[in-house]
C-alpha positions in Angstrom: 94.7 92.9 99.2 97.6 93.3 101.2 97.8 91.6 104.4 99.0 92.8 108.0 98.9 92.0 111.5 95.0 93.4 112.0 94.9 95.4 108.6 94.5 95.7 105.2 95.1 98.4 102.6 93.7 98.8 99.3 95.8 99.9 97.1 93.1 99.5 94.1 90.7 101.7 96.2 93.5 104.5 96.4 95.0 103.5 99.7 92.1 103.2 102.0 92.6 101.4 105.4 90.0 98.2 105.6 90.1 96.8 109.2 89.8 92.8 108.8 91.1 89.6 108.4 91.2 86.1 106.6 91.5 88.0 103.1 94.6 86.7 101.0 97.1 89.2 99.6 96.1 89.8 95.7 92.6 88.6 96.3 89.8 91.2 94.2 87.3 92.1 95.9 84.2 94.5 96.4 83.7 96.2 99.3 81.3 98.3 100.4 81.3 100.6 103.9 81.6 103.9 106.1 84.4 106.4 105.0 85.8 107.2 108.1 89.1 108.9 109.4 91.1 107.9 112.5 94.6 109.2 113.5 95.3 111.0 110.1 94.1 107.0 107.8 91.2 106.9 105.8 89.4 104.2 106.5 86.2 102.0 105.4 84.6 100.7 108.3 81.0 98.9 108.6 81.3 97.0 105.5 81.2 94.3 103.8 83.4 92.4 101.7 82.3 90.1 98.4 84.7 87.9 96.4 85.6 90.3 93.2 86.0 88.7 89.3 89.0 89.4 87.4 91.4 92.0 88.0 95.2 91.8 88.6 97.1 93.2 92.1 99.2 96.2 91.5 102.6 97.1 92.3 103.7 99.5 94.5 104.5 102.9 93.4 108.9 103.9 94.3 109.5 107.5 95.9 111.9 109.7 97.8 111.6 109.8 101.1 110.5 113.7 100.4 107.8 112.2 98.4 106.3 110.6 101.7 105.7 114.5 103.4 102.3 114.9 101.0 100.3 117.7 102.7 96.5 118.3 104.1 94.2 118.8 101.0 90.9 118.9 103.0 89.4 117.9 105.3 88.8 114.0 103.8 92.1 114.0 102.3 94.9 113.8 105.5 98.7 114.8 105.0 101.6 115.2 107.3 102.8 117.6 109.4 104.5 120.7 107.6 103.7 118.6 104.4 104.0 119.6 101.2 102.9 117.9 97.3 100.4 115.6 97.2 99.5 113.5 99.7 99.7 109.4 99.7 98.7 108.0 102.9 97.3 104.6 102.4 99.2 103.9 99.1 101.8 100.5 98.7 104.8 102.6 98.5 108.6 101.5 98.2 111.7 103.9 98.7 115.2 103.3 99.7 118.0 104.7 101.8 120.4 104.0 104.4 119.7 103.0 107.8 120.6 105.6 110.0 118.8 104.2 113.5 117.3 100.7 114.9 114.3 100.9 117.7 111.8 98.3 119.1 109.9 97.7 115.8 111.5 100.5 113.5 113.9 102.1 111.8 115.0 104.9 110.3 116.5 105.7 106.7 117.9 108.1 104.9 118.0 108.3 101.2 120.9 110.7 100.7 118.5 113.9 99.1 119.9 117.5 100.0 116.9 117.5 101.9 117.5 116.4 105.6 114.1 114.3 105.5 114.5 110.5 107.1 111.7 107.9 106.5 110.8 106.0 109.8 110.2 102.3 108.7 107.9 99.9 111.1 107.7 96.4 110.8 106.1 93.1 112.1 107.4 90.6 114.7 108.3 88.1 111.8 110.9 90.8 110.0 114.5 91.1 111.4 115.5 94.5 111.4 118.6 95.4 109.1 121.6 97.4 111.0 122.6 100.8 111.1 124.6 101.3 108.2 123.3 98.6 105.6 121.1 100.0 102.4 117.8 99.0 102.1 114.9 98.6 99.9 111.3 98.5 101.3 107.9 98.4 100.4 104.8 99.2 102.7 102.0 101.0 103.7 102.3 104.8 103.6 101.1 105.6 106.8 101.3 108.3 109.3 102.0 108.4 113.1 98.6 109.0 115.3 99.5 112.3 116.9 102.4 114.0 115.2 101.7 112.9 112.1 105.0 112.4 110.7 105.1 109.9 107.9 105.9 106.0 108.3 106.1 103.1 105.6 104.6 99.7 107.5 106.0 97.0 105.8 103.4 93.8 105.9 105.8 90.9 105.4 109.9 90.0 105.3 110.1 90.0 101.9 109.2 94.0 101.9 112.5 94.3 103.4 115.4 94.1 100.7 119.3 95.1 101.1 121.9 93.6 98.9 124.1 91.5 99.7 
């Protein structure tokens, strides 16, 4: 499991939101719950969690920014707005690009594709945010904004923020 400040997302159980705590990032486990959906996440809620046997904790998959705009499948299956390919809300996702803005708890990237698609990037209090103009690598949830539903990656931890030196 991947821990964040309330949250975690399981990758293994293709990117669905569990709301808890006190579970340690690559811990297996089984869960059990509700499928719900709340501002455009899947989510399990009403569960319970069991330690899991075995396993191994999976990587996350790399992308485009353009890869982040999957669109609405059905009704259980969220997407973005004006989406389009498949969607992967919930996944551990990594992309790249240039940082093209710095706000209270985000930023913005760019990763140079014809398209004119930017990636908004939110972090936690214990990441410092890089500076307009430095290349980055990072690695987060695949998320989505509650009401406009434009696509964001939440990073968990400082080390899912990379740029060379």
């Amino acid at each position: 499991m991947s821990p964040g400040e309330d949250e975690n997302a399981l990758p293994e159980a293709d990117g669905i939101k569990v709301m808890t705590t006190g579970v340690a990032e690559g811990t297996i486990v089984d869960l059990a719950g509700f499928i719900t959906t709340v501002d455009g996440e899947r989510r399990i809620s009403g569960y319970s969690i069991i330690p899991g046997e075995g396993g191994h904790f999976l990587e996350s998959y790399a992308a485009m920014n353009r890869s982040f705009y999957g669109e609405l499948l059905n009704a259980y299956t969220p997407g973005v707005t004006k989406g389009f390919g498949l969607s992967n809300i919930g996944l551990l996702m990594t992309t790249w690009g240039k940082v093209t803005e710095v706000g209270a708890g985000y930023f913005i990237i760019k990763d140079g594709a014809p398209k004119k698609l930017t990636m908004k990037v939110s972090y936690p209090s214990d990441v410092t945010p890089p500076s307009v103009g430095t290349f980055v690598k990072v690695t987060g949830i695949n998320t989505v904004e509650p009401v406009t539903l434009y696509p964001v990656l939440r990073l968990r931890k400082p080390s899912d923020l990379w740029s060379p030196p």
